[in-house]
C-alpha positions in Angstrom: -26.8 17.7 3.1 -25.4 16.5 -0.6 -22.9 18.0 -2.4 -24.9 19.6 -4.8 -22.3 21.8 -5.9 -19.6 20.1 -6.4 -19.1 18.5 -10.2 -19.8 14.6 -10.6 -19.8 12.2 -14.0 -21.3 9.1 -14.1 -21.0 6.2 -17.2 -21.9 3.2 -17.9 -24.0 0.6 -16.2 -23.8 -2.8 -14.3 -22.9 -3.6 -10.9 -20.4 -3.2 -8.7 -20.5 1.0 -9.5 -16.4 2.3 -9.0 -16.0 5.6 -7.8 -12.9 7.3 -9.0 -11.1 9.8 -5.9 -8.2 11.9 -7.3 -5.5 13.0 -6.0 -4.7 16.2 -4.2 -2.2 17.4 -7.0 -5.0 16.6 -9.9 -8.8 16.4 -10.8 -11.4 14.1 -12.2 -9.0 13.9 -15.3 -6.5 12.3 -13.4 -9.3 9.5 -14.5 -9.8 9.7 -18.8 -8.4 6.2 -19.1 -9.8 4.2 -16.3 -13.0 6.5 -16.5 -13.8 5.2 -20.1 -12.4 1.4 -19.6 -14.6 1.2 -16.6 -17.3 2.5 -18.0 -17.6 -0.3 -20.4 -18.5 -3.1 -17.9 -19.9 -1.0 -14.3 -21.2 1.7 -13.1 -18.3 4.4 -12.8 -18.4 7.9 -11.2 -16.0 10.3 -10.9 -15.6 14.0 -9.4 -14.0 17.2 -8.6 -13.1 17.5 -4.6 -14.0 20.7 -3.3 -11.5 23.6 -4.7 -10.7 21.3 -7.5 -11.2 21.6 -11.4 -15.4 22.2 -11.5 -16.0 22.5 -7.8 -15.7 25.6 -6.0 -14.0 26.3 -3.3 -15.7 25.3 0.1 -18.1 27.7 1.5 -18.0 26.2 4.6 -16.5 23.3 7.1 -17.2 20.2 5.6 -15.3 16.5 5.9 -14.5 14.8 2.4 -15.6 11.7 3.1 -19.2 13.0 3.7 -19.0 14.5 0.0 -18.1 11.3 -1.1 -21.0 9.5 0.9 -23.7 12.5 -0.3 -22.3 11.8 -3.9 -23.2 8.3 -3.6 -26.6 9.1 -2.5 -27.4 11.6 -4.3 -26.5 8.8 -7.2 -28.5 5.7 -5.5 -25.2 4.0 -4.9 -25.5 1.8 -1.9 -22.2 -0.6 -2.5 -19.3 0.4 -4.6 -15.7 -0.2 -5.0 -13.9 3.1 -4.1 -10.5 3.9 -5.6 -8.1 6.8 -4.5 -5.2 7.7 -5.4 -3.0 10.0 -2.7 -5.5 12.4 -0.9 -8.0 10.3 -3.1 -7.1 7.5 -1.0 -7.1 9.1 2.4 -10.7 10.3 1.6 -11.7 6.5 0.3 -10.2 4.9 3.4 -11.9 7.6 6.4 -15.4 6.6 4.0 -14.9 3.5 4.5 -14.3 3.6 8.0 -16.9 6.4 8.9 -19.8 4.2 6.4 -18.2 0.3 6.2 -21.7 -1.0 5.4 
């Protein structure tokens, strides 16, 4: 099921897209900078983990890495470059072992 509730922005265009993770002490925000610079040259998309900035709270059991994969479909991303930082990067790294294609 996508993430439909939790809050996503996307910029910019060209290929590969980056999708910006925060970490577990922060939100999207953590991102302005990088966000904007990215923005410029790819595809970038950032978002709130669940109980973070925009998102709510979970409702239910859920695994962040499927978030992070729903987010990506939901946005037609097949291939990206994924960037975490902290908890960001634990959720980047069990995506990219649960999905490596």
């Amino acid at each position: 099921m996508p993430p439909t509730d939790l809050y996503v922005e996307s910029a910019g265009i060209g290929e590969p897209a980056v999708v910006l993770v925060h970490a577990g002490i922060a939100d999207r925000h953590q991102w302005d900078r990088e966000f904007t610079r990215f923005a410029m040259t790819n595809r970038v998309v950032r978002y709130d983990v669940r109980g973070f900035g925009a998102s709510p709270d979970p409702a239910r059991d859920y695994y962040d890495h499927d978030d992070l994969l729903g987010i990506m479909d939901d946005a037609g991303i097949e291939r990206a470059v994924l960037v975490g930082s902290s908890n960001g990067g634990r959720i980047v790294l069990d995506t990219a072992v649960t999905a490596p294609d």
